[in-house]
C-alpha positions in Angstrom: -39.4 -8.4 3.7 -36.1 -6.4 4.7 -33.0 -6.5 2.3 -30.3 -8.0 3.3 -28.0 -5.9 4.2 -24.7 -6.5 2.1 -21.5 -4.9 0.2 -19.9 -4.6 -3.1 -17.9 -7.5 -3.7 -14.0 -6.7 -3.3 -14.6 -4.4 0.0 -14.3 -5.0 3.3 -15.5 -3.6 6.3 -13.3 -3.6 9.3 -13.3 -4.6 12.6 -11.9 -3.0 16.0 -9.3 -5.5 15.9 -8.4 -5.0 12.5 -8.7 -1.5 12.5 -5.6 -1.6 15.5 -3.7 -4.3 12.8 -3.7 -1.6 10.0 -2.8 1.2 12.0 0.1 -0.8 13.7 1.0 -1.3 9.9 0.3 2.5 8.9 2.3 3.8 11.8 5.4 1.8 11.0 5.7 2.7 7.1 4.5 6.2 8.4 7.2 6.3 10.7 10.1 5.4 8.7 9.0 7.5 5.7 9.5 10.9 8.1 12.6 9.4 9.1 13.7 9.3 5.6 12.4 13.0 5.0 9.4 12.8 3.2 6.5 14.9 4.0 2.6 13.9 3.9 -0.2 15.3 1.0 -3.5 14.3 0.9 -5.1 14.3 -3.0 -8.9 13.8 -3.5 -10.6 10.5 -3.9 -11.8 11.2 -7.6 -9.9 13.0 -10.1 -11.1 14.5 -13.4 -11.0 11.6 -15.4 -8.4 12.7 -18.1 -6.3 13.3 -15.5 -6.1 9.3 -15.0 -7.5 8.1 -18.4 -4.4 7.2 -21.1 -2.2 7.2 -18.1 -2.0 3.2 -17.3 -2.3 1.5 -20.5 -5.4 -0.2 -22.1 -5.5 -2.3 -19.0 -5.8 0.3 -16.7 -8.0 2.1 -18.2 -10.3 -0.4 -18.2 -10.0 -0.7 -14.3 -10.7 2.5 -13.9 -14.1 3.0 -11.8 -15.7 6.0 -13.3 -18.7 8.3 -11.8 -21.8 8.9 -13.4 -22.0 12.9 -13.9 -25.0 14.6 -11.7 -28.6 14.5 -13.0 -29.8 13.8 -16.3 -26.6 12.5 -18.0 -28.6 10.3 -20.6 -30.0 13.9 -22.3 -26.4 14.8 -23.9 -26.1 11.8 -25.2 -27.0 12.0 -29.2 -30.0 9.2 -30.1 -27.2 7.6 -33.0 -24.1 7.1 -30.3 -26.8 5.7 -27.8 -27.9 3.3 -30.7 -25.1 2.0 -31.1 -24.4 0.7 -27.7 -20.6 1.7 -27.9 -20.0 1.9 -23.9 -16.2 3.4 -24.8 -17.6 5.9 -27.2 -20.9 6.7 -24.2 -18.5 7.0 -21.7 -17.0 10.5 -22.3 -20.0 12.0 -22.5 -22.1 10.6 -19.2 -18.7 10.8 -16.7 -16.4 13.3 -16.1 -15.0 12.2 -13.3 -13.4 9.0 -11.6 -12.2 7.3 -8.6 -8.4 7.5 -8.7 -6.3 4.0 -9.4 -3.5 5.2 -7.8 -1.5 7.7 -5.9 1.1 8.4 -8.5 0.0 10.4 -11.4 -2.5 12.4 -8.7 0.7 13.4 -7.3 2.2 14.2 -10.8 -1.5 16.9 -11.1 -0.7 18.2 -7.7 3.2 18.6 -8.8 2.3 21.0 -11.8 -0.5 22.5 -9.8 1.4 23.2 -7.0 5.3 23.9 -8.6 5.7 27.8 -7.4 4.7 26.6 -4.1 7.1 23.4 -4.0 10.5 23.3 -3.2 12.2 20.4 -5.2 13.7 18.0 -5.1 10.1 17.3 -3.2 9.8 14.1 -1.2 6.4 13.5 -0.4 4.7 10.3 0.7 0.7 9.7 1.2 -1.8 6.8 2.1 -4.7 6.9 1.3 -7.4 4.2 -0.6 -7.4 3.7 -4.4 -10.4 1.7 -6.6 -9.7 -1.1 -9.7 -12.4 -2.4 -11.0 -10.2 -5.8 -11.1 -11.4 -9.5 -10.1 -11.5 -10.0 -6.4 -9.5 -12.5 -4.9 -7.1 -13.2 -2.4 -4.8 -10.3 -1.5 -6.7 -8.5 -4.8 -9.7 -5.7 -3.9 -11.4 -3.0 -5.6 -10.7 -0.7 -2.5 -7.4 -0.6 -1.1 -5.0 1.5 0.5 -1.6 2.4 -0.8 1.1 4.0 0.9 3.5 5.4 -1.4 6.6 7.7 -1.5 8.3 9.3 -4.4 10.5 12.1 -4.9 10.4 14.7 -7.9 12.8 17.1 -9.2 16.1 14.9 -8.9 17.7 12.1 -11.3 20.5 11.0 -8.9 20.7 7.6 -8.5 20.7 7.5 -4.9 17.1 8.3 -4.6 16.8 4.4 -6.0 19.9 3.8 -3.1 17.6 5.3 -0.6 14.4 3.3 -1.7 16.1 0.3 -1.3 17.0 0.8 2.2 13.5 2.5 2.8 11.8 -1.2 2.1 14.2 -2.5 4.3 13.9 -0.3 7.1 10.1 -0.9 6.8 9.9 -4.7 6.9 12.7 -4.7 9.3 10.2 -2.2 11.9 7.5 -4.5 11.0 9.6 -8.1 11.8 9.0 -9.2 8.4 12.1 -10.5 7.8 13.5 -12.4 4.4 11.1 -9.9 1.7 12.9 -9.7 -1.6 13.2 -6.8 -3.3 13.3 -7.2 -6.9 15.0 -4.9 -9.3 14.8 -4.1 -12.6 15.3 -1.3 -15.3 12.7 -0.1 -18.2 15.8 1.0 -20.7 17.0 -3.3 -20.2 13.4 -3.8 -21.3 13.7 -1.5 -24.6 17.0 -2.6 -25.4 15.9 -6.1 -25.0 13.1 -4.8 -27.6 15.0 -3.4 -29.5 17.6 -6.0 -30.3 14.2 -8.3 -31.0 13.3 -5.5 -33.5 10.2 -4.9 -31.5 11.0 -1.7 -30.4 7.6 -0.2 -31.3 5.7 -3.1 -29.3 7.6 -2.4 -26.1 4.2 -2.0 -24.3 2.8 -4.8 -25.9 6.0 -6.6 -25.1 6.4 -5.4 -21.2 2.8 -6.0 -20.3 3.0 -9.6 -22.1 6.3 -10.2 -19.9 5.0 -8.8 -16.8 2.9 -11.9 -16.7 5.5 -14.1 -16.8 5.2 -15.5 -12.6 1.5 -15.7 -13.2 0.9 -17.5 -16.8 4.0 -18.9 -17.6 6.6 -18.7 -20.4 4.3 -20.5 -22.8 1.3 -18.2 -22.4 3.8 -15.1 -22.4 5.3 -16.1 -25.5 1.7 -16.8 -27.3 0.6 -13.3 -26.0 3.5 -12.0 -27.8 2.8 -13.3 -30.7 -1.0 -12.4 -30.7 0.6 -8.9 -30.3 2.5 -8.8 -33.8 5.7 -10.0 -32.5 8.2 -12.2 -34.4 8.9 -15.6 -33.7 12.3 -14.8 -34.9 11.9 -11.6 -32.5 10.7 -14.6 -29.3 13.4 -17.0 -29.8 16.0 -14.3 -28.9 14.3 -13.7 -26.2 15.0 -17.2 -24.5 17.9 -16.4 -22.8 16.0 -13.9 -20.6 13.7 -16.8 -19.3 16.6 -18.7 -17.9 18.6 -16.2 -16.9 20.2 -17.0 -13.7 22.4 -16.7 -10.9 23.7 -13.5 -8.6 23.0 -10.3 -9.5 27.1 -9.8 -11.0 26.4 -13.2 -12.9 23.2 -11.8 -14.4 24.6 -8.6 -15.3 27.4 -9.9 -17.6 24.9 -12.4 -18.7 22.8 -9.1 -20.1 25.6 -7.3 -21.3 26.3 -10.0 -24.2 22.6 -10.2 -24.7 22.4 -6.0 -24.8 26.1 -5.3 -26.9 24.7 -3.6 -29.8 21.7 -1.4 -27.8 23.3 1.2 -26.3 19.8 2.2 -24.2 20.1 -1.5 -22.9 23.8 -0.6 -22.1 22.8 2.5 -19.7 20.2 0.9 -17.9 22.8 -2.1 -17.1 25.2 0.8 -15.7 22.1 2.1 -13.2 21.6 -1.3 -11.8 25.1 -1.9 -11.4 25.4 1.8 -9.5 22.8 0.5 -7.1 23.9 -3.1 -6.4 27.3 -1.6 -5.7 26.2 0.7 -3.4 23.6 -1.2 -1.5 26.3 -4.0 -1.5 28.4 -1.2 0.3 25.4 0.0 2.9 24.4 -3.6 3.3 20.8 -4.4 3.9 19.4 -5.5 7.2 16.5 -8.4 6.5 15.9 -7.8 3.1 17.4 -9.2 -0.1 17.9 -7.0 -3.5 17.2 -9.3 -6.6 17.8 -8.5 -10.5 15.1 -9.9 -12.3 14.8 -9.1 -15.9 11.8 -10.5 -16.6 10.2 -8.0 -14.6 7.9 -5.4 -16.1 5.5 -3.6 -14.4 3.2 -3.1 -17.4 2.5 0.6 -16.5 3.0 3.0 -19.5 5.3 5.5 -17.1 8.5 4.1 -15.6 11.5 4.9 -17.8 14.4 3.6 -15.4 14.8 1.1 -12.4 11.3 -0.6 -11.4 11.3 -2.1 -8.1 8.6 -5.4 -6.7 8.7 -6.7 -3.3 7.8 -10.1 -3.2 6.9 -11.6 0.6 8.8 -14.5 2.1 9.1 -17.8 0.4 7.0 -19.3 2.7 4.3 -17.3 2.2 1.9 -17.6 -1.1 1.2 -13.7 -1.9 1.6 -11.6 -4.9 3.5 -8.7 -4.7 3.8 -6.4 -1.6 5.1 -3.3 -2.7 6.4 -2.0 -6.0 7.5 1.6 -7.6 10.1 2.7 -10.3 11.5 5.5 -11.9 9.8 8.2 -14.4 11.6 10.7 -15.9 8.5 13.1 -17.2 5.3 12.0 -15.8 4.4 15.6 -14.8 5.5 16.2 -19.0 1.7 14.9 -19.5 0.5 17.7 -17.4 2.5 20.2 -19.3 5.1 20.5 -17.2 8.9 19.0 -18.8 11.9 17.4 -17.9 10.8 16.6 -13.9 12.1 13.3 -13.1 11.2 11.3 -10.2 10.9 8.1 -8.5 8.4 6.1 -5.9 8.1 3.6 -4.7 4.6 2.3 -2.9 3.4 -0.3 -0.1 0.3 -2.7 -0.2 -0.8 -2.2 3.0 -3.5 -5.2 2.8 -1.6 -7.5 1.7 0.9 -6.8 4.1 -2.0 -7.2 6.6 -2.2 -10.7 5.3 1.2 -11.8 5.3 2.0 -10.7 9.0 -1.7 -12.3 9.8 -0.3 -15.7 8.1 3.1 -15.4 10.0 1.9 -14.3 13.8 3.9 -11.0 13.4 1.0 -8.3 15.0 2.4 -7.5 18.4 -0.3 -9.2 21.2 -0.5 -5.1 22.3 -1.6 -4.0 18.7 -5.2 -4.8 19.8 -5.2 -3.5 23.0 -8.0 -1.5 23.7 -9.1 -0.1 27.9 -6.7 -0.9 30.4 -9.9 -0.6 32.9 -13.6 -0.3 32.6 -15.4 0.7 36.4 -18.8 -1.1 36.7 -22.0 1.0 37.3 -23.7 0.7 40.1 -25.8 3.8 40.0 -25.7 7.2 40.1 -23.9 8.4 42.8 -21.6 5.8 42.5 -20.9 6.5 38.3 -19.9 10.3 38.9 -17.6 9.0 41.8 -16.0 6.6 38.9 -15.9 9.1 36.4 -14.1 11.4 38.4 -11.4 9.0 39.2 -11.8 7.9 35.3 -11.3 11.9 34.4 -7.9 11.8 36.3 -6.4 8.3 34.8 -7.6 9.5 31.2 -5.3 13.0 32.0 -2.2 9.9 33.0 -2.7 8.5 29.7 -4.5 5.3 31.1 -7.3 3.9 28.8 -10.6 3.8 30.7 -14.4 3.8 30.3 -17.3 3.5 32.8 -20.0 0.9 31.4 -22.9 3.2 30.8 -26.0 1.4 32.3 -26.7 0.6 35.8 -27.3 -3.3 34.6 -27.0 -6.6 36.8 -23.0 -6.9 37.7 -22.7 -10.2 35.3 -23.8 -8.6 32.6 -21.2 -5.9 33.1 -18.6 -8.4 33.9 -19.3 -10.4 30.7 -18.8 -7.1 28.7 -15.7 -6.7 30.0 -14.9 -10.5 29.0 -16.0 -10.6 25.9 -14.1 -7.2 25.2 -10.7 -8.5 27.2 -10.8 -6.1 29.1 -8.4 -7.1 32.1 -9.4 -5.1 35.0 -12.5 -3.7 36.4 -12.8 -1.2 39.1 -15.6 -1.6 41.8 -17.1 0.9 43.8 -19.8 0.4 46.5 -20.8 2.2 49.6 -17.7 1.3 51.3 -15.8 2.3 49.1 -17.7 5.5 48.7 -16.9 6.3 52.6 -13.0 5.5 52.3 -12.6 7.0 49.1 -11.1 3.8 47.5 -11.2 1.8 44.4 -11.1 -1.8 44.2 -9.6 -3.3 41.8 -10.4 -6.7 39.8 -7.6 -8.7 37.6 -10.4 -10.7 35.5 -7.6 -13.3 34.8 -6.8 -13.7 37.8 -9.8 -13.2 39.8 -7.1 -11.2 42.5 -9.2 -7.8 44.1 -7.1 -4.7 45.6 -8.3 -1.9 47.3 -6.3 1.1 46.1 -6.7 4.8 46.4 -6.8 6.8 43.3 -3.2 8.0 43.6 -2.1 3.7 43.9 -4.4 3.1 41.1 -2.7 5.6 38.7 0.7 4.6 39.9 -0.2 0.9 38.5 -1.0 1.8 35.0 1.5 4.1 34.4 
């Protein structure tokens, strides 16, 4: 009995339809990042894996799908390791290599790679799929695209400025109007540490409180304290739960909280920098949002970290995120190169304008015309006229089989097509076309010339 044919849970395979809906989407961010600048690089699809391993935290690096090396990998493992059934301790010696997480720190490889051939600041953006071995669920996949833009070599503040307005400008294009885009800064996060006196959990701390919107402040707090931090350390730490109110209010709110830390202190000056001067630009759908709590639990961001979260109405986790790091290419032996990104979910954008009837009704447009076959002396009549209408730019196709006329007609139905061209013996001898609206059921005899003229 033949398998069923199947795929690996948390991929997708994609449809004509929604092939012409991610494009649509790809084009737009595409289009605005070159706008803004930034130039396109393309990174492979598996890196070395200590190029990615010890770069996202113990979580990550558990998400991380590695590859099997060539042959007999088995043989170079000793008989005592393999006895012991350690996976961690097998792993470095059967793969070598592994399907990159994200987009970032293959950028931060190509950056040192490539630096006598770059000229900084560099603003590059890329899109291109990523793996996690994560838990599939709604909006969540093990393949996925992200489409990301950073820029290296600069520490001025209004790269973050420009970021901003880049998110903006890109739900704007795409009619998404009302996205939030939520601020925060990783030097708030240590100083909030730091006046806990848990400045040596700060991971521990950030990825705890970077759960906070999906376990709640109970199970963020018990996390904490699994991770060795104080209850003393946790009480201080309510006022950040219920911090509230406009940006300005928040801000004074977290310089009582952050008096004594004077890291704490500089990151409150960067967000104020940015809210000012976004407050001067002005925004055009989008909302900018302080939220302290978040903490994108990723070990390299040292300054502002950005999330977009969708419209209210819509139940999605995050649809974009990025942040500041001031020496990610330092792990590749290459100091003091700071930079900032910022990166779009591309499928759960898909999702969110799916939900909210935002795809254009000409995204999925496909042939303007398809010319019905009606033999041979007939189909290289057609595909001369087809030949000409193709060099105009017009979107047509001549069905391929001499079959019975409904069958080609349904084709055309079930493929919305909305015209068809005839051609018999008449309109062999006058040189004509004759042309079907299949909504309509109208019929027009045209000459080439006429018929180009209408699809123009």
């Amino acid at each position: 009995m033949a398998q069923k044919p199947g795929i690996p849970k948390g991929t997708r395979d994609f449809n004509p339809e929604q092939v012409a809906k991610r494009n649509y989407i790809f084009n737009t961010i595409q289009h605005q990042f070159e706008l803004y600048g930034f130039q396109s690089i393309e990174t492979p699809s598996f890196e070395n894996s200590e190029t990615l391993m010890g770069k996202y935290g113990d979580e990550g690096d558990r998400l991380i799908f590695k590859i099997l090396n060539s042959g007999d990998y088995l043989s170079k493992v000793d008989n005592n390791l393999y006895s012991k059934k350690d996976s961690n301790a097998i792993t470095s010696k059967i793969s070598e290599k592994a399907l990159r997480y994200d987009l970032t720190v293959p950028f931060a490889r190509y950056v040192v790679q490539h630096q006598n051939e770059i000229e900084f600041p560099f603003k590059r953006y890329q899109m291109q799929p990523v793996w996690r071995a994560d838990r599939p669920q709604k909006g969540r996949f093990r393949e996925f695209y992200q489409c990301d833009a950073d820029v290296v070599g600069s520490t001025s503040l209004w790269q973050e400025v420009e970021f901003v307005q880049l998110y903006d400008a890109v739900f704007t294009a795409l009619k998404l109007e009302g996205v939030t885009i939520k601020i925060n800064n990783r030097k708030i996060l240590s100083g909030i540490a730091e006046v806990i006196g848990a400045s040596d959990k700060l991971i521990d701390f950030t990825v705890a409180l970077d759960k906070l919107d999906k376990i709640g402040e109970e199970k963020v707090k018990e996390e904490m304290l699994e991770k060795g931090i104080s209850k003393e350390g946790i009480e201080k730490l309510q006022p950040l739960f219920t911090l509230s109110g406009s940006f300005n209010s928040q801000i004074e709110q977290l310089k009582a909280i952050l008096s004594t830390s004077e890291e704490g202190n500089k990151g409150i000056e960067e967000l104020e920098f940015i809210d000012k001067a976004i407050t001067e630009l002005g925004l055009q759908t989008a909302t900018l949002q302080l939220d302290v709590t978040l903490a994108r639990g990723l070990n390299y961001y040292t300054g502002a970290i950005f999330e977009v979260s969708a419209p209210e109405t819509v139940k999605m986790g995050s649809i974009g995120g990025g942040g500041r790091y001031d020496d990610l290419t330092g792990i590749f032996g290459l100091k003091d190169v700071s930079g900032v990104g910022i990166s779009f979910g591309l499928d759960r954008i898909y999702l969110v304008l799916e939900e909210l009837n935002l795809f254009p009704e000409t995204v999925s447009k496909n042939i303007d015309l398809l010319f019905i076959n009606f033999g041979e002396t007939e189909a290289l009549f057609c595909l001369k006229a087809i030949k000409q209408l193709r060099l105009n730019s017009i979107n047509a196709e001549l069905y391929p089989d001499a079959a019975k006329m409904k069958k080609q007609m349904n084709h055309a139905n079930k493929r919305n097509i909305p015209f068809v061209v005839l051609v018999g013996d008449e309109e062999l001898e006058s040189e004509s076309y004759t042309l079907k609206n299949m909504t309509t059921g109208e019929q027009f005899k045209l000459s080439l010339k006429e018929l180009i003229l209408k699809f123009q």
